[in-house]
C-alpha positions as CSV (number, residue, x, y, z in Angstrom):
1,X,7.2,-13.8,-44.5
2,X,4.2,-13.1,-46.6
3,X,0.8,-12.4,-44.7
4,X,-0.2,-15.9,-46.6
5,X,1.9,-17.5,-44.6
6,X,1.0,-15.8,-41.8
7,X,-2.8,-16.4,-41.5
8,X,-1.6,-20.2,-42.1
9,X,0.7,-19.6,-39.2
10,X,-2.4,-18.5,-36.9
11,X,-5.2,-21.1,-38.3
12,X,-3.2,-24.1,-37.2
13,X,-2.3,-22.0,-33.9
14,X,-5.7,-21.5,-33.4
15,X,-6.4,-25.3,-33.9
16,X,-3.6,-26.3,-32.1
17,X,-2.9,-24.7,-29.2
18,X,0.5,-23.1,-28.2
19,X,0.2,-19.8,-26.7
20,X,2.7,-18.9,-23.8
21,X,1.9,-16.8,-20.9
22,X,4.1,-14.7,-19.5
23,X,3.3,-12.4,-15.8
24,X,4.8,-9.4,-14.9
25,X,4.2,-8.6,-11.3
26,X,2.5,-5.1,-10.7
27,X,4.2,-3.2,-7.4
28,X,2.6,-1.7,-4.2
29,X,5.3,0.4,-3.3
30,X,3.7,1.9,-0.4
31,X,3.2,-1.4,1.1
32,X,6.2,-3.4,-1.0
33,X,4.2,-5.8,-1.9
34,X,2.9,-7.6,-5.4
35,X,-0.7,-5.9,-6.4
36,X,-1.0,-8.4,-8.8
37,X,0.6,-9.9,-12.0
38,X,-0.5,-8.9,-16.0
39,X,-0.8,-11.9,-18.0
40,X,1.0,-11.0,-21.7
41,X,0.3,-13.4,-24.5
42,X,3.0,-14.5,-26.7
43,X,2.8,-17.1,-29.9
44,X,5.2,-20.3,-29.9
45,X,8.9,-19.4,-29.5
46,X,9.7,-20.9,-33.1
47,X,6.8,-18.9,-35.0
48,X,6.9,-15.9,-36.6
49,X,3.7,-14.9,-34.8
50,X,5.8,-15.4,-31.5
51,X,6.0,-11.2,-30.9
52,X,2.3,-9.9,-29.5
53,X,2.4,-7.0,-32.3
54,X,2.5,-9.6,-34.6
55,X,0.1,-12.6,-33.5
56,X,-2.5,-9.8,-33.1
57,X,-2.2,-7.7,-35.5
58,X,-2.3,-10.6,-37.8
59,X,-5.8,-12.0,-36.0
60,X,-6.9,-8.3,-36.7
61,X,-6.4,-8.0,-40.2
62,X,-7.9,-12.2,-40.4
63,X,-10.7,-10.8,-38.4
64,X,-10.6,-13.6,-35.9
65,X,-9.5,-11.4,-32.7
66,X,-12.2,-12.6,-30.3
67,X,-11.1,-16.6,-31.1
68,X,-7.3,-15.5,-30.3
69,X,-8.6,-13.7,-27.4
70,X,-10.8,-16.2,-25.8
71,X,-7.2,-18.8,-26.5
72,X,-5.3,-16.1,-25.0
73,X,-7.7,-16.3,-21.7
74,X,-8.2,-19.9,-21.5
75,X,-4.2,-20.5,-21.3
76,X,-3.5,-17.8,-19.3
77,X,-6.6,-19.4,-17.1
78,X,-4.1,-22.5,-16.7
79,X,-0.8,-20.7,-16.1
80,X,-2.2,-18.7,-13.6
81,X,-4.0,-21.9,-11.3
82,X,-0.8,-23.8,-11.5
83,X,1.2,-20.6,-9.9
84,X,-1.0,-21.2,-7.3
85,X,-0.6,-17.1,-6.3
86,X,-3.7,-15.4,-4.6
87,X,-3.1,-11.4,-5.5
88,X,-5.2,-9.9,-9.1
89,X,-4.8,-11.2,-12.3
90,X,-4.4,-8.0,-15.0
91,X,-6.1,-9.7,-18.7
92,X,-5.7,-7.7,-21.8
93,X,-8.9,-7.5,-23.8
94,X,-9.7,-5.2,-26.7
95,X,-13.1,-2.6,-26.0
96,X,-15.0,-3.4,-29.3
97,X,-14.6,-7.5,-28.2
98,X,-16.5,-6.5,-24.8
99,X,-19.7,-5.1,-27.2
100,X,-21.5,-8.6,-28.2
101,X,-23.7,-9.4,-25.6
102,X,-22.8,-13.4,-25.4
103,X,-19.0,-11.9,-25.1
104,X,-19.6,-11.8,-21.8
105,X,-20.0,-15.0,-20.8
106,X,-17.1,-16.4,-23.3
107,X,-15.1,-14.5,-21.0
108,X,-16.3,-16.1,-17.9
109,X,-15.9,-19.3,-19.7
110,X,-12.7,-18.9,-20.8
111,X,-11.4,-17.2,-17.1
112,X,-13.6,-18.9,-14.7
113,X,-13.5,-22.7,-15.8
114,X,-14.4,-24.9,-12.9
115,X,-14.3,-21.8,-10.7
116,X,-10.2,-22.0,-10.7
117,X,-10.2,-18.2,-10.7
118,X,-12.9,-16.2,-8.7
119,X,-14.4,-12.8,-10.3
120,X,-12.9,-10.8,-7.3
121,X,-9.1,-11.5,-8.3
122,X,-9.5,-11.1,-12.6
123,X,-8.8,-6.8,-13.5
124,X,-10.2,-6.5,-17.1
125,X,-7.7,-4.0,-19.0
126,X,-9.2,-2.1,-21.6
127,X,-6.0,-0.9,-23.9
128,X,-6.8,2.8,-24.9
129,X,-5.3,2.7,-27.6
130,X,-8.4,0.7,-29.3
131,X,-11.1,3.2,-29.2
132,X,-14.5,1.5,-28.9
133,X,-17.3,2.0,-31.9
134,X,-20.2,1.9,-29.5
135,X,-19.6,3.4,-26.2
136,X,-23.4,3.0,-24.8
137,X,-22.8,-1.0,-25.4
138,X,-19.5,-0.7,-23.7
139,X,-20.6,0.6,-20.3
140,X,-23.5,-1.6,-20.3
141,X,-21.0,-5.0,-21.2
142,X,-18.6,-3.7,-17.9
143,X,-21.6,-3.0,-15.8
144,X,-22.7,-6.4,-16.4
145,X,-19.0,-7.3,-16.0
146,X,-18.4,-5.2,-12.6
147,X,-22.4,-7.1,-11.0
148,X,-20.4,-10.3,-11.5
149,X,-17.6,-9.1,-9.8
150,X,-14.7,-7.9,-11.8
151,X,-12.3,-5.0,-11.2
152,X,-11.8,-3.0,-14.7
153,X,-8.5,-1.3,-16.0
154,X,-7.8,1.3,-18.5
155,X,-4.3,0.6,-20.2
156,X,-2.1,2.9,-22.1
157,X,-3.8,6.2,-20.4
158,X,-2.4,9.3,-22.8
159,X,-1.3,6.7,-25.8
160,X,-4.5,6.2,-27.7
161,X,-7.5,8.3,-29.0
162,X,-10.3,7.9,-26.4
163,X,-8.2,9.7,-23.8
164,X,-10.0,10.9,-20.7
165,X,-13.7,10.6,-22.2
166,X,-12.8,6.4,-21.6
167,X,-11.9,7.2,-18.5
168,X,-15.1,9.0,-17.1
169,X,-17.5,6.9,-19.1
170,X,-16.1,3.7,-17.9
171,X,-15.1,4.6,-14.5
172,X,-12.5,2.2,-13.8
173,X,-11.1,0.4,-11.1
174,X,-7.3,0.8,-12.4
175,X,-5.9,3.4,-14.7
176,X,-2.3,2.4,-16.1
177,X,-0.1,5.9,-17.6
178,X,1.2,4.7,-20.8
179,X,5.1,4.4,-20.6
180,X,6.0,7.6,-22.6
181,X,5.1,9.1,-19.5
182,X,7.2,7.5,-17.3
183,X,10.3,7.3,-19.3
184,X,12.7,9.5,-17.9
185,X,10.2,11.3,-15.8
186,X,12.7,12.2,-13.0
187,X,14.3,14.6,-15.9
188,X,11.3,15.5,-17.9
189,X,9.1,18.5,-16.3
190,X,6.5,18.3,-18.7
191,X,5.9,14.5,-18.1
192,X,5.5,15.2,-13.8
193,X,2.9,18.0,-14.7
194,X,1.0,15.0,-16.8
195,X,1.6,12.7,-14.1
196,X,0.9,14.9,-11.3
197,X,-2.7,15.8,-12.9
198,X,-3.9,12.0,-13.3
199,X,-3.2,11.5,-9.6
200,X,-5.1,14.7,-9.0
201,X,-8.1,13.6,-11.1
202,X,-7.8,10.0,-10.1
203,X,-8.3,11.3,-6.1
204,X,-11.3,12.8,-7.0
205,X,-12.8,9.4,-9.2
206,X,-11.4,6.9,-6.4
207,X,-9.6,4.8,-9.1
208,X,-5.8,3.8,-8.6
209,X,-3.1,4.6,-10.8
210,X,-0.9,2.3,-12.0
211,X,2.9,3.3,-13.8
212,X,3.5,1.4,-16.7
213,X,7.2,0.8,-18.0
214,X,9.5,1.8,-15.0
215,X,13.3,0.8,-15.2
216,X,15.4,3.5,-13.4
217,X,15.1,4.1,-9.9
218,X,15.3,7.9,-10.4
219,X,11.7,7.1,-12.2
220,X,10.3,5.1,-9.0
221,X,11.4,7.8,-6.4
222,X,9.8,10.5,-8.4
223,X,6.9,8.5,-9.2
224,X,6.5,7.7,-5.3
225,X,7.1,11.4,-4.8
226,X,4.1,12.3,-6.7
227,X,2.3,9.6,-4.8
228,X,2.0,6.8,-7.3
229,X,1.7,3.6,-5.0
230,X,1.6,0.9,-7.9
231,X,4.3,0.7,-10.2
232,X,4.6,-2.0,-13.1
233,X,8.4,-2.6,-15.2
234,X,11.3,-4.2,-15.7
235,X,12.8,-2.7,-12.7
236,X,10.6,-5.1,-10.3
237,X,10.4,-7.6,-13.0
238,X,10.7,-8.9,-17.2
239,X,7.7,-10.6,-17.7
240,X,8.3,-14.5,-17.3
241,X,6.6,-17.6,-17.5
242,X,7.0,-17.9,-13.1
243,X,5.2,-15.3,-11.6
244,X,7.8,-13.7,-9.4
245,X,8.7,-9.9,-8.3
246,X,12.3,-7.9,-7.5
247,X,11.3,-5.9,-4.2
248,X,15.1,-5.0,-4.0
249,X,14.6,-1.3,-5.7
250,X,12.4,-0.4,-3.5
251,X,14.8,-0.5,0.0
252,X,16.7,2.4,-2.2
253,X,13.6,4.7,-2.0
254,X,12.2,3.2,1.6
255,X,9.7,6.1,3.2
256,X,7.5,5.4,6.5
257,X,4.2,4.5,5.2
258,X,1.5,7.6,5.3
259,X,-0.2,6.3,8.7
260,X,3.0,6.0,10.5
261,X,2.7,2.1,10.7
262,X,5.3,-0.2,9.0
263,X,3.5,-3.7,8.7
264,X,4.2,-7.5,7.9
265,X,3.7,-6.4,3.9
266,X,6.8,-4.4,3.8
267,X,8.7,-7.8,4.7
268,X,7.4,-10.0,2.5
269,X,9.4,-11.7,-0.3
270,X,7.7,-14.4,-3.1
271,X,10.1,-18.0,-2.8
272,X,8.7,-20.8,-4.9
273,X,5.5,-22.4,-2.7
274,X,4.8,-25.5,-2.5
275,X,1.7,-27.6,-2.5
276,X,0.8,-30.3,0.9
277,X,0.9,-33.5,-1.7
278,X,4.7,-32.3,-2.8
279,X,7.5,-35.0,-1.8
280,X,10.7,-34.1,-0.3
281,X,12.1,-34.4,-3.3
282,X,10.7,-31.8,-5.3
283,X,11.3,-29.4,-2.4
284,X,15.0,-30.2,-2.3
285,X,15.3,-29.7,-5.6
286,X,13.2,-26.4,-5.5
287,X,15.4,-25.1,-2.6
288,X,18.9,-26.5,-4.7
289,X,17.7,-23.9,-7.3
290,X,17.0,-21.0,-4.6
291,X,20.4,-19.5,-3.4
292,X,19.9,-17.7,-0.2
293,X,16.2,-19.8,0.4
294,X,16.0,-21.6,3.5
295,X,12.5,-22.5,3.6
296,X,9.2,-22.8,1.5
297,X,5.7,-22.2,2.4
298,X,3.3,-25.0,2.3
299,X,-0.3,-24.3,1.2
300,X,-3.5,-26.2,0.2
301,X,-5.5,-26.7,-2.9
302,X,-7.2,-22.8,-1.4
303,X,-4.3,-21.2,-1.5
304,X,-4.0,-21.1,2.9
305,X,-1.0,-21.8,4.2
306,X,-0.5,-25.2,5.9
307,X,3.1,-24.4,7.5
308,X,7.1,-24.7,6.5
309,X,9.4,-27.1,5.7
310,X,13.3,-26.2,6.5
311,X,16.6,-26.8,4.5
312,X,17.6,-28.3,7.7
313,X,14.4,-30.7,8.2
314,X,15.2,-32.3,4.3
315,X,19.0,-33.0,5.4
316,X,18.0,-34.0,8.2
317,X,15.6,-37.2,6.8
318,X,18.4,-37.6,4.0
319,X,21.4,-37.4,6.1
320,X,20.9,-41.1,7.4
321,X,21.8,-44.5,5.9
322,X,19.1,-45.4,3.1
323,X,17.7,-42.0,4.7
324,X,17.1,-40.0,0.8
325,X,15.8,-43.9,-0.9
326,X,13.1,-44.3,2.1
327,X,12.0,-40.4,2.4
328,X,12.0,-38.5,-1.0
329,X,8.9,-39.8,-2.3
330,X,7.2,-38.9,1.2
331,X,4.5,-35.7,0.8
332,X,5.9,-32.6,2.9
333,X,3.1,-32.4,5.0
334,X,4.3,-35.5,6.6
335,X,7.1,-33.3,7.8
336,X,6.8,-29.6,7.9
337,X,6.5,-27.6,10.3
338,X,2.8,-26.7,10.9
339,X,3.1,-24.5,13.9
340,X,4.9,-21.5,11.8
341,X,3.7,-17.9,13.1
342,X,1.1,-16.8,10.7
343,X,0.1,-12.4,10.6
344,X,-2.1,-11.0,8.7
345,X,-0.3,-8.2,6.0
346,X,-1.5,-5.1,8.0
347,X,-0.3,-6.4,11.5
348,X,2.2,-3.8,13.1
349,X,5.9,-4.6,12.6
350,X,5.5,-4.0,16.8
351,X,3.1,-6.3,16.9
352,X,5.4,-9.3,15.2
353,X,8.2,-8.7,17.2
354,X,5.8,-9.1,20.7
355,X,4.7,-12.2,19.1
356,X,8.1,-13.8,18.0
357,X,9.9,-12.6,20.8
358,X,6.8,-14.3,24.0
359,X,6.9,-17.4,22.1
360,X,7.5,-20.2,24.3
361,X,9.4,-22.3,21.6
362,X,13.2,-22.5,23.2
363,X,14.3,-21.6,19.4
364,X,13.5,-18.0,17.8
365,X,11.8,-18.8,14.4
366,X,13.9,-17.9,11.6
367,X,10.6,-17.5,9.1
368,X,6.8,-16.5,9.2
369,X,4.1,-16.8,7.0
370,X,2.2,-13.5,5.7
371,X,-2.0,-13.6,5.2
372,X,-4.2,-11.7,3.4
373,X,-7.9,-12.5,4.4
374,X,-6.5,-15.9,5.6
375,X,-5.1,-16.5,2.1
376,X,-1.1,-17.0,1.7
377,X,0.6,-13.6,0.8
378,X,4.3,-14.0,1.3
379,X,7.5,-15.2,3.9
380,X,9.1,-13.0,6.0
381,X,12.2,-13.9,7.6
382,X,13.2,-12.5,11.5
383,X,16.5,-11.3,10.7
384,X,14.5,-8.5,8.5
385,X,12.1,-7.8,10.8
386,X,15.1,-7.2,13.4
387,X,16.8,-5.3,10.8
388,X,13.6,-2.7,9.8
389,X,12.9,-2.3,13.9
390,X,16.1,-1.2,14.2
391,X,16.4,1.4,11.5
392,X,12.8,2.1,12.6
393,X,13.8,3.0,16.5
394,X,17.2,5.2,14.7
395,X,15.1,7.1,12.2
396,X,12.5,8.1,15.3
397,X,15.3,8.9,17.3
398,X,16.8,11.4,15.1
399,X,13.4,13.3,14.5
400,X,11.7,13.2,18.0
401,X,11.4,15.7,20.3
402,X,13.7,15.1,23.6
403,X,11.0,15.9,26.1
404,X,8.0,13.5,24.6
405,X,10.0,11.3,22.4
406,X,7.4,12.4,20.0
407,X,7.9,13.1,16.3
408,X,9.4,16.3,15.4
409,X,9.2,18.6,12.7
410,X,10.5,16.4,10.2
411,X,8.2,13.7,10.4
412,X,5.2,16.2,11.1
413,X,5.9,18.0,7.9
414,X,6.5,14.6,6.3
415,X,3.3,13.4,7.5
416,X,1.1,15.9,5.9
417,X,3.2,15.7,2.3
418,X,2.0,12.2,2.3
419,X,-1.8,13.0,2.9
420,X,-1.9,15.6,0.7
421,X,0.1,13.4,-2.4
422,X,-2.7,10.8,-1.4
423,X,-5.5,13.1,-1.9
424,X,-7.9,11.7,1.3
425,X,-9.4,14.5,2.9
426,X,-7.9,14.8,6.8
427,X,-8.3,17.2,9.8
428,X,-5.5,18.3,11.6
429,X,-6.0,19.7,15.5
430,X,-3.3,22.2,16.6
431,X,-2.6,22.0,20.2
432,X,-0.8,24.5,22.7
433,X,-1.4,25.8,26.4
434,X,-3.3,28.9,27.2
435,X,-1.2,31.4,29.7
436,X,2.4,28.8,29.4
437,X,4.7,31.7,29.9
438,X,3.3,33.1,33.2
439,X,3.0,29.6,34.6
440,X,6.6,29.2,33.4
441,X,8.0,32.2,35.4
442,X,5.8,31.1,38.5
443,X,6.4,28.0,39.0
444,X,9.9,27.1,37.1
445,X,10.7,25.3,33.9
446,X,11.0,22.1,35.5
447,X,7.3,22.3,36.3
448,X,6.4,23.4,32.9
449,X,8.3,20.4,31.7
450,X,5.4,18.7,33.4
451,X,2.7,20.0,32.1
452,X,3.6,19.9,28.1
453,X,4.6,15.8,29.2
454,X,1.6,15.5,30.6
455,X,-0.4,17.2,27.1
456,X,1.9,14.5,25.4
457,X,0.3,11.6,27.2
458,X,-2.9,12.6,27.1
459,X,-2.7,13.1,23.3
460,X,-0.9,9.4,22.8
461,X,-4.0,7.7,25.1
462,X,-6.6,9.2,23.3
463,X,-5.8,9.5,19.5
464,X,-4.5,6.1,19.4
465,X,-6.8,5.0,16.5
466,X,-5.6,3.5,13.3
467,X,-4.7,6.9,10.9
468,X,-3.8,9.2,14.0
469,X,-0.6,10.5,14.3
470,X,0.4,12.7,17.5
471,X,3.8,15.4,16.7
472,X,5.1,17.9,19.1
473,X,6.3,21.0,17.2
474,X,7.7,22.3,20.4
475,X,7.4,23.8,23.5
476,X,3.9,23.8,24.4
477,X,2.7,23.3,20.7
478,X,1.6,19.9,19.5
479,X,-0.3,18.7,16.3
480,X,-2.6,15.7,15.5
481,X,-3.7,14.3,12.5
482,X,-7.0,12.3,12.4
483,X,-9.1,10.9,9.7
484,X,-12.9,10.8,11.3
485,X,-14.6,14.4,12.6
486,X,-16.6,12.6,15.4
487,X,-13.1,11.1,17.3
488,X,-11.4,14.0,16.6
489,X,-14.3,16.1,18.9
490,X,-14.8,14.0,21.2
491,X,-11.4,13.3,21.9
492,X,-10.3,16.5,21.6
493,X,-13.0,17.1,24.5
494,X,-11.3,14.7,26.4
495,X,-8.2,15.7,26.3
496,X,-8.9,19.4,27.2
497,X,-11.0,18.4,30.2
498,X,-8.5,15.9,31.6
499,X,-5.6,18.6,31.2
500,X,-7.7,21.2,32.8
501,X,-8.4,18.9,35.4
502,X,-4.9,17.4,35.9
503,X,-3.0,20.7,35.3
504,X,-4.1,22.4,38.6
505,X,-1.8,19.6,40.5
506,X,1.2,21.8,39.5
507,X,0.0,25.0,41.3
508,X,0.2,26.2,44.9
509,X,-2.5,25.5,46.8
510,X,-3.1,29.3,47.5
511,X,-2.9,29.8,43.3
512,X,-5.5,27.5,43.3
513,X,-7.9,28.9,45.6
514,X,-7.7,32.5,43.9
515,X,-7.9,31.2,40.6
516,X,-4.7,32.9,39.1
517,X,-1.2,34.0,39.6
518,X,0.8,36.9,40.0
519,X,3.8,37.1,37.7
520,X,4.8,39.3,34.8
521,X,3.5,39.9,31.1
522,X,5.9,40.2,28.1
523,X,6.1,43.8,28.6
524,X,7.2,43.5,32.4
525,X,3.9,44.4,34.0
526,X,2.9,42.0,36.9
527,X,-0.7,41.0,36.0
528,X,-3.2,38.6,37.9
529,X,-2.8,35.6,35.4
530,X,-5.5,32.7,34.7
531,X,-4.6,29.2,35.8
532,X,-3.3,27.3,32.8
533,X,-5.9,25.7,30.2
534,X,-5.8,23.8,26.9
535,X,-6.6,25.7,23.5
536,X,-7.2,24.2,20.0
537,X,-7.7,24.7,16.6
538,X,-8.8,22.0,13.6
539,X,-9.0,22.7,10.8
540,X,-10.3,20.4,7.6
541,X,-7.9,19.7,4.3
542,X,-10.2,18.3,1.4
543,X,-8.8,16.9,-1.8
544,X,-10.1,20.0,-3.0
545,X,-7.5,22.6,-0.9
546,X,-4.8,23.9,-3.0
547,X,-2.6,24.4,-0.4
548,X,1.7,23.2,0.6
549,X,2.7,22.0,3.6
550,X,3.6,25.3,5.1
551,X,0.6,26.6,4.8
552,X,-1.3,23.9,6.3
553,X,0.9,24.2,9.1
554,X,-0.3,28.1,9.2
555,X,-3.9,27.8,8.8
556,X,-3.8,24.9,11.7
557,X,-1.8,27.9,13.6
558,X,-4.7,30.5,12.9
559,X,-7.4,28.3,13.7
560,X,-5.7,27.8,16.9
561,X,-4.9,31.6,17.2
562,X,-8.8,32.2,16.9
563,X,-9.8,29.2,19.0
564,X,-8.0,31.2,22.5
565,X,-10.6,33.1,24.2
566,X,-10.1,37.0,24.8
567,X,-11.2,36.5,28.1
568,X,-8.6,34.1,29.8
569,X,-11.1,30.7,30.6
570,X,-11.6,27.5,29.3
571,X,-12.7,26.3,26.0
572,X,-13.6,24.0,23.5
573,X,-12.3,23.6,19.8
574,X,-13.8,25.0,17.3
575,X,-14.3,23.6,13.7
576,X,-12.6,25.8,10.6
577,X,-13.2,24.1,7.4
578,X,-10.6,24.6,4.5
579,X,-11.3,24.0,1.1
């Protein structure tokens, strides 16, 4: 077809209407749940302008770009309300069509019509490959854009010509590595080491990465490896008209979240929702086309969920004589079930299964309802949540320490892998007991059993805020991870003086009185030896250590080393920062 034909092909689409938006759902594998969805334009299936490389490479060359664009945003604008879904919307939009000064507000115009879509959920994408001819009127346009509330995304990062100057002048919310880089990445060394520096840089600019183009699992476990937590391809999803993810892939490559907490978000899944003023015949026919779907949420014009209605409830009114004539035209709000369980996403998987399990109902709820601010997130069904506690209490069990029950090596040595791919700067306090050995030979194993139980306890009781994680190496060493320097003093304080205090229960009441015991040193000398105390060491990893796991593990070791007084007596940690 001749480019004649073509620019006659856009005017009357342009005039007409007929653009089709597609979504593809955008992964947060960490959490396995949907980010958000990127709207993709496409022209009328019959058209030759139906490919996006054509429709706007044709409005290029027409120079009529910013009228397909706006077109572009006002039907996604329409897709996207009738989905009804409440996670980010990813818009395409090309740099130099962000430098007018009125674009601004066509863009709000063409998004925002009769406040359908708030500022918060829209992420701007700015394709890289598009270098912009004014860079001064580009960061002024998103500045203005950002004050009213967008999120901003560079797209194609290592495809285009702007490369990592777009990236620090714009300072973006989102930066999206250009598929090259992810094809075959889990057999391409050259493509981790580009991979593995944009999460470095992107730690130190606080903007999330984003994978573009992932469709083996061998790329999503390396990916995750390298600590890429949003992930966007055709292995969670082709991009459709429905806005709908694949979570499957992710069970292959399941991991423990980095604070040790599995939540509600990791059992969410996306059926069809459905709206209050829906009759019972459009959810039958909606659950018909659902194998495997037992239930649909029910939500209001806001997006909150209102409650459930069951298979079982829909049979139930159609089962009778006359039953399906005199109910299918009835609204489902007439007859769901409104009580359903509702958590919020970052509620404990514990925390769910206290709740379903003290409910007074004398059935056990199949389904629950997931929030996010109050807003509808997902369904999670109980057998899963069963299922995951279960693998949950096995996979502890393997790792933990007999004594304690507290997590081993593994998960200790897992645990700091994770911070350090996330790049957050943590302190980690190494624990162990001053003069173990001689109380040991005193007094008997069994009572130095007690005493590294009893540093176990008092280490769960008070680093039990959200991000701390208590691991017993063995023995009488022990290891806490923490996120904030004032908890980690003063209840590192706490512990030491409760231990000091509790600890003398275990001696004799003559040891006591003296102060010490008599037993032998490691050379076979009997020496007069202190009563036991507490000794620790914490040291400080910022995004800025260049450091592996082991030797983490052995600066935490010297900075408890240099922590123990050379006089035998009671002390305090002290602070060694690493960077």
């Amino acid at each position: 077809m001749g480019f004649e034909q073509l620019e006659q092909e856009l005017e009357n689409l342009l005039g007409q209407g007929g653009i089709q938006t597609l979504f593809q759902p955008i992964v947060d594998a960490r959490e396995a749940l949907v980010e958000g969805y990127e709207a993709l334009s496409r022209g009328p299936s019959d058209s030759p302008l139906h490919p996006a490389s054509v429709l706007f490479e044709t409005a290029e060359r027409c120079g009529r770009t910013l009228e397909l664009e706006n077109l572009c945003l006002r039907t996604t604008r329409a897709s996207w309300t009738s989905t009804r879904r409440t996670q980010k919307l990813f818009v395409n939009v090309s740099p130099d069509n962000l430098l007018p000064g009125a674009y601004e507000h066509r863009l709000l115009e063409a998004l925002l019509e009769d406040g359908a879509i708030a500022p918060g959920q829209v992420v701007v994408e700015l394709s890289e490959r598009y270098p912009a001819l004014d860079m001064e009127e580009l960061k002024r346009s998103l500045t203005w854009l950002k004050q009213s509330g967008f999120q901003v995304a560079i797209d194609d990062l290592g495809a285009g010509y702007s490369g990592l100057k777009l990236w620090s002048e714009v300072e973006p919310d989102y930066v999206k590595i250009d598929r090259h880089f992810v094809r075959d990445i889990h057999e391409d060394l050259v493509k981790r080491e580009f991979v593995r520096s944009v999460m470095q840089l992107s730690s130190r600019l606080n903007c999330r990465v984003v994978a573009e183009g992932v469709e083996r699992n061998g790329e999503l476990e390396l990916l995750r490896d390298l600590g890429v937590r949003y992930i966007q391809g055709f292995l969670f999803g082709r991009p459709r008209s429905v806005a709908n993810a694949n979570l499957e892939p992710l069970k292959a490559v399941s991991r423990m979240p980095e604070n040790g907490t599995v939540s509600a978000a990791s059992l969410v899944h996306h059926p069809p929702t459905l709206h209050g003023d829906n009759t019972l015949e459009e959810a039958w026919t909606m659950l018909q086309a659902q194998a495997g779907v037992f239930a649909l949420p029910v939500l209001d014009d806001d997006g909150r969920a209102l409650g459930l209605i069951h298979k079982w409830q829909i049979l139930e009114a159609f089962g009778s004589t006359f039953g399906r004539s005199l109910n299918e035209k009835k609204p489902v709000k007439q007859m769901m079930k409104s009580d359903a369980l509702l958590f919020e996403h970052d509620q404990p998987l514990e925390e769910l299964s206290r709740r379903l399990t003290e409910d007074e109902d004398d059935y056990l709820r199949q389904h629950f309802l997931v929030t996010r601010d109050g807003f509808y997130e997902g369904m999670g069904a109980t057998r899963a949540l069963l299922r995951r506690m279960t693998e949950q209490r096995i996979e502890k069990a393997r790792y933990a320490n007999p004594l304690t029950l507290l997590p081993g090596n593994v998960p200790i040595h897992e645990e700091i892998e994770s911070r350090l791919a996330e790049g957050a700067p943590f302190l980690m306090i190494y624990f162990d007991i001053n003069a173990f050995k001689p109380l040991n030979d005193h007094l008997g194993f069994r009572t130095g059993d007690r005493l590294i139980v009893l540093l176990g306890r008092l280490l769960q009781q008070y680093f039990g805020k959200e991000g701390d994680m208590v691991g017993h190496l063995g023995g009488d060493d022990f290891i806490v991870f923490c996120d904030d320097i004032d908890h980690t003093v003063c209840s590192s304080t706490a512990v030491m003086d409760t231990f000091n205090a509790e600890s003398r229960s275990v001696y004799r009441d003559e040891d006591r009185f003296r102060g010490f015991v008599r037993a032998e040193d490691r050379g076979g000398r009997v020496c007069n030896w202190p009563l036991a105390t507490l000794a620790a060491g914490v040291i400080r990893v910022s995004p800025e250590s260049v450091m592996d796991t082991e030797e983490v593990v052995h600066r935490a070791a010297e900075a408890k080393k240099a922590s123990k007084p050379a006089e035998w007596c009671d002390t305090t940690p002290e602070l060694c920062q690493v960077s």
